[in-house]
N, C-alpha and C positions, 0 to 999 in steps of 0.2 A: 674749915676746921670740922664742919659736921659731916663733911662728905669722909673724911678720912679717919673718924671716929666711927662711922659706920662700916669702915670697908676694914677697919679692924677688927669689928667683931665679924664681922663676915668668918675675917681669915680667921678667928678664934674659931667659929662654929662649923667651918669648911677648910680645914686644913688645905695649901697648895699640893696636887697632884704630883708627880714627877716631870708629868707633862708640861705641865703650868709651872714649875720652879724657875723658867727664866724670865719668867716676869714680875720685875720689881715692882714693890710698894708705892713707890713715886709713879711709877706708868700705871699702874691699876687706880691712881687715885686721876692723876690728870688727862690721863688717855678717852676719848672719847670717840675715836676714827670708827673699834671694832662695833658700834649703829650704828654706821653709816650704811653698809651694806644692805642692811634690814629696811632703810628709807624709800618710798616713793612718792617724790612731790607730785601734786597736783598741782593743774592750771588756775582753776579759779570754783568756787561754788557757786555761780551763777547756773541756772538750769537751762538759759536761754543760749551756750555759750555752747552749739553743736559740734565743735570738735572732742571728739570725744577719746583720744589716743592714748592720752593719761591715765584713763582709764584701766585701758586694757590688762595692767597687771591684773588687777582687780576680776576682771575677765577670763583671764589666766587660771585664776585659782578656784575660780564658781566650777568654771569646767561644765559637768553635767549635772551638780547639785540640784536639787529641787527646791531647797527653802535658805533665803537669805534676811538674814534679820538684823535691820540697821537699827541702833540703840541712841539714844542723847541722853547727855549726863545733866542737861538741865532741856522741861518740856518750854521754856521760853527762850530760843537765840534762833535768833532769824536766819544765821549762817547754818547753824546747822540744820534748820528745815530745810531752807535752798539747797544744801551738799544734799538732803536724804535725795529732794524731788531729781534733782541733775542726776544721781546714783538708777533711780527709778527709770529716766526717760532713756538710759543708757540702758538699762537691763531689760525692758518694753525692744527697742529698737533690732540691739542687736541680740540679744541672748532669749527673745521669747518668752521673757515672764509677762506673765497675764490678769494677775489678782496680787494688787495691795490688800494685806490684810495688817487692820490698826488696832491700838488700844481705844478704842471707839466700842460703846455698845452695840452689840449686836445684830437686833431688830432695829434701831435708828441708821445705822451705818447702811443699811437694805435699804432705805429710802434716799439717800446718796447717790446708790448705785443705781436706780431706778434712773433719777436723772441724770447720770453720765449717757446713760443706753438709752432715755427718752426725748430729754429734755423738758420734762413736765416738771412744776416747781419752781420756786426758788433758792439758789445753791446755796446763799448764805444762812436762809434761814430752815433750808433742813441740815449745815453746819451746827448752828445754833441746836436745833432738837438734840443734837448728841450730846447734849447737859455738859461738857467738859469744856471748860474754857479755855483748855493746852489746844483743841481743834480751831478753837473760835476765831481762828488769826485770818490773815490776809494769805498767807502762803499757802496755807492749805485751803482755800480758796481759788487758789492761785493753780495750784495741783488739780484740783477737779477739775478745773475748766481746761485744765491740756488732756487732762483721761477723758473727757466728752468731746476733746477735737479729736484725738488721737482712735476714737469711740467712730467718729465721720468719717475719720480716712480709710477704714476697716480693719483696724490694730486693735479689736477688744481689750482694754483694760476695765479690770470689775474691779470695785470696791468692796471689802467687808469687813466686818468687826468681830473681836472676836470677846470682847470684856464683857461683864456680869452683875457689874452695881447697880447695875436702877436696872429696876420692874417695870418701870411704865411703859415702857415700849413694848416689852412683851406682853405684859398685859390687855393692850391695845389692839395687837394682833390676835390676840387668843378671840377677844373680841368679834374681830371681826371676820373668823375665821367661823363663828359659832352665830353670826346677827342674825341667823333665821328660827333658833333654837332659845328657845325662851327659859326654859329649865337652866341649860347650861351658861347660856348670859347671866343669869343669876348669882349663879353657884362663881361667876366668874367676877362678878362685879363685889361680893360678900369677901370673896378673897382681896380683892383691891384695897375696902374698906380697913379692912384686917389692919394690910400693908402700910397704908397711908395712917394709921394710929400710932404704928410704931413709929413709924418714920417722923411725926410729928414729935412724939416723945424723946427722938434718938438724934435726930437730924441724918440726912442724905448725905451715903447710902446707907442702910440697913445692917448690914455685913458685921456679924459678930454683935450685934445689938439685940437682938430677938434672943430672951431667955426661953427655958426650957418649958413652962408653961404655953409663953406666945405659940412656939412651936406644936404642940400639944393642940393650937385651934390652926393654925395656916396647915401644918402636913397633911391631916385629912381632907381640907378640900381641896390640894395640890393634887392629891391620889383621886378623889373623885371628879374631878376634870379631867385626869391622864385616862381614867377607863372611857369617860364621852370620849375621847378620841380617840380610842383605841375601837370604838364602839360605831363614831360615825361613819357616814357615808363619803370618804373621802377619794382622792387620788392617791396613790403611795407618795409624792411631793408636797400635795395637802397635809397628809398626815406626816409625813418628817418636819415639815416646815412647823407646823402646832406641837409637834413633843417638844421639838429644841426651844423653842416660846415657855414652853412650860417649865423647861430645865432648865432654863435662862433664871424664871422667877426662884424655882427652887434652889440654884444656885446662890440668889442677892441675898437670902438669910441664912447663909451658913454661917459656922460657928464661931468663925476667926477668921481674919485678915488674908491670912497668910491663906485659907482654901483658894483666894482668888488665882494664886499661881498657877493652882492645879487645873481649876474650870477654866483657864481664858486657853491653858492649852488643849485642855479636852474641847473646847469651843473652836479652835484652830484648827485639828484634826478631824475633828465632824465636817470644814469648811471642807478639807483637803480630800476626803471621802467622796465628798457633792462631786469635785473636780479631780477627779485622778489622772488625766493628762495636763494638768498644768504646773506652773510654775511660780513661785509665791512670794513676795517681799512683807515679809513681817516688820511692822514701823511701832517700834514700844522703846519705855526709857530703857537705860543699859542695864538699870537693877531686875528689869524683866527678861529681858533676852540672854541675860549673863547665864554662865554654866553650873556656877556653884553657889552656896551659900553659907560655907562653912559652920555646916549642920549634919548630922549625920540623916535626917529622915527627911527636914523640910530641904526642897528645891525653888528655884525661882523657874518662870513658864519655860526659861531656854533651858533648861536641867531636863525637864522633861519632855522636850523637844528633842533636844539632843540625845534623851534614851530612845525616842521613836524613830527618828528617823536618820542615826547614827551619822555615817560620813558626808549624807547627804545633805546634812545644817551647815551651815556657814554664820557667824556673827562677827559686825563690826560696831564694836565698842565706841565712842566719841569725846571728844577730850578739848578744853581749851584753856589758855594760860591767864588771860584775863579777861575785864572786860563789864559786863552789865546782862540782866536775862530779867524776862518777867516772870511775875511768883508771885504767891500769895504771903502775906505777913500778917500775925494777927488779924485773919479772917479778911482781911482785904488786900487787892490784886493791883501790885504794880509794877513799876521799874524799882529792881536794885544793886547797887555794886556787886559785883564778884570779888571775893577774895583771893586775890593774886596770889600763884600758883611760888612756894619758896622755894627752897633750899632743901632737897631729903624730898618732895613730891618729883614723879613721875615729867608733871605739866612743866617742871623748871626746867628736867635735864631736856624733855624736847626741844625747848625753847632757846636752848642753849644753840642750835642747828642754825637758827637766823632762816629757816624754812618755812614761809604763815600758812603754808595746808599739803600736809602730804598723809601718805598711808603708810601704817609701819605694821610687818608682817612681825606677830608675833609667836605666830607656829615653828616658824626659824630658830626664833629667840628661846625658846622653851627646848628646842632641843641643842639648844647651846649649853655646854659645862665649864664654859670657860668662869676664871673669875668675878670678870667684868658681869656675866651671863646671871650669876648668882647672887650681886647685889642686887641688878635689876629687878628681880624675881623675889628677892626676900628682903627687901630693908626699905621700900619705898611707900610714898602714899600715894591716894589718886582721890579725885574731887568728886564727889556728889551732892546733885542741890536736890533734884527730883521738882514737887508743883510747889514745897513750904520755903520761904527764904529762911533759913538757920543760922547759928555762930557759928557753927564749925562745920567746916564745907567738906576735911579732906578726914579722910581713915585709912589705915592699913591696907594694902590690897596687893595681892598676886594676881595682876591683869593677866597672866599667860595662863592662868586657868579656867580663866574666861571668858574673852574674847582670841580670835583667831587674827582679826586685826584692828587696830587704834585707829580712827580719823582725825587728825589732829589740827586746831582750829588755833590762830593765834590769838585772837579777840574777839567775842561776843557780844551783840547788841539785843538788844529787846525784840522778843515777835512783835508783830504787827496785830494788834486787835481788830476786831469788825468792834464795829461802832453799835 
């Protein structure tokens, strides 16, 4: 009844074409064949599972792209980390991408990569350093240890990060980029204290907490560090490597939330500058990689991603119908139910397929004008959990204008935590 209450207003607000007049109301409400075409199943999400054939649509359509940005609608389900890593070891292999870049801080995720290319450390716990507990799993764990085999066989995969919350790591670095200079350790550790007042006051991270006075004492000595380095005796790598350190902290106290879109992409494109012969898998939730944010000025980081580096972005969206994911709940981190995907969402009509993991090409579907084409597009919802467990999981959404394609997952279980 809800499907066919929807597809009425449809046809109130989209009148049938000439084209489209021979298709009845009963077929546009039971009909389901015209997605079929748009589907490609996958084998399995296991990353260890080298045929990789299924793939190749997926292949198909990177083409020559340079940046691929695989999204999850919740940062806890262990299927979809395994799809991204299997996605990954596919794009490594055959297609020459070379640098994951994650929603991982910055200067932390540099210590990551240190031990992919070294092996100095311990993987879990410079994991661990990257304060975010969506990294702190088994799986991406799991991942580093194939980008430091994969590192032996001599197939470089780098690690980097490109987010902006937490100071400490850059601060760290500034640190120790200055340990012989006693003035600017100073003026550097003065700034930390600053840091650590608010952050005491506001809780971690910073970001949008620091009023306009606080600012009024952190900017000046942001600017009197940037001139030491502009000042020392460095390499030109020394010194790019200490600006972005410093941009990094400048960044964690902006004004609002919402700056962080803009810095993790400006932080992603400064990566992409270091490395201009390569090839890049960006790994962030779907709300980050997504194109739009029906706003007229604010974007999410794939908005402006996708103005830089236009046909050359690719993003794939992730989607599952039901299941279990970890998340935090009032302030505490666990397992909890998914709310199963109904009637009028997105996740039901996939699931309708009896297919548990395919890709569906949505750039197709968007320039479809068929009927069918324009409930999909305007009358459904789709699920987002992000790191908070919520009541209400699903919202309105026109996925074809922002992802290029869906990963569709039939049921989700919990990541895997380090202990």
């Amino acid at each position: 009844m809800k499907i066919i209450l929807i597809l009425l207003a449809t046809l109130l607000l989209f009148p049938l074409s000439e084209n489209s007049a021979e298709i009845s109301f009963a077929q546009a409400a039971g009909d389901m064949d015209w997605l079929k075409k748009y589907i490609h199943p996958l084998t399995t999400y296991d990353p260890g599972f080298e045929d990789y054939r299924d793939l190749d649509f997926l292949g198909q359509a990177i083409g020559n792209k340079k940046v691929i940005a695989l999204g999850e609608v919740s940062h806890g389900s262990h299927e979809i980390y395994m799809m991204k890593h299997r996605i990954i070891r596919y794009l490594s292999k055959y297609h020459g991408f070379d640098i994951l870049s994650a929603e991982a801080p910055l200067p932390e995720a540099d210590k990551v990569n240190a031990y992919i290319f070294t092996g100095k450390g311990n993987p879990a716990e410079l994991i661990r350093g990257m304060h975010y507990w969506v990294s702190r799993t088994q799986e991406i764990l799991d991942m580093v240890e194939w980008m430091r085999s994969r590192n032996l066989e001599g197939h470089p995969v780098k690690y980097s990060g490109f987010d902006m919350q937490y100071y400490s790591g850059a601060i760290e670095a500034l640190k120790q980029g200055f340990i012989y200079d006693v003035e600017t350790t100073r003026l550097i550790g003065t700034l930390s204290l600053k840091l650590d007042s608010f952050q005491r006051n506001s809780g971690m991270p910073v970001i949008g907490k620091i009023t306009g006075a606080g600012k009024q004492v952190v900017d000046p000595l942001i600017r009197k560090i940037g001139a030491k380095i502009e000042a020392g005796k460095f390499t030109s790598n020394e010194k790019e490597w200490l600006s972005r350190n410093l941009r990094i902290v400048e960044q964690s106290v902006a004004n609002t939330p919402w700056d962080r879109e803009i810095y993790m992409a400006e932080n992603f494109e400064w990566i992409c500058n270091r490395h201009p012969g390569s090839r890049f898998v960006v790994w962030g939730h779907n709300m980050h990689i997504m194109r739009t944010n029906h706003h007229p000025t604010l974007l999410p980081m794939g908005g402006y991603l996708s103005k830089t580096f236009g046909d050359e972005y690719l993003n794939v969206g992730f989607a599952f119908y039901e299941g279990s994911y970890t998340a935090l709940k009032g302030g505490r981190l666990g397992v909890h139910a998914a709310e199963q995907a109904y009637e009028g969402t997105y996740e039901y009509m996939f699931r309708q397929f009896n297919i548990p993991l395919f890709l569906l090409d949505l750039r197709e579907i968007k320039a479809d004008n068929s009927l069918h084409a324009r409930v999909f597009k305007n009358q459904l919802k789709f699920r987002h959990t992000g790191a908070i467990k919520t009541g209400v999981e699903f919202g309105p959404k026109n996925i074809t204008d922002d992802y290029d394609f869906i990963l569709f997952i039939h049921k989700s279980s919990p990541s895997t935590l380090l202990d």
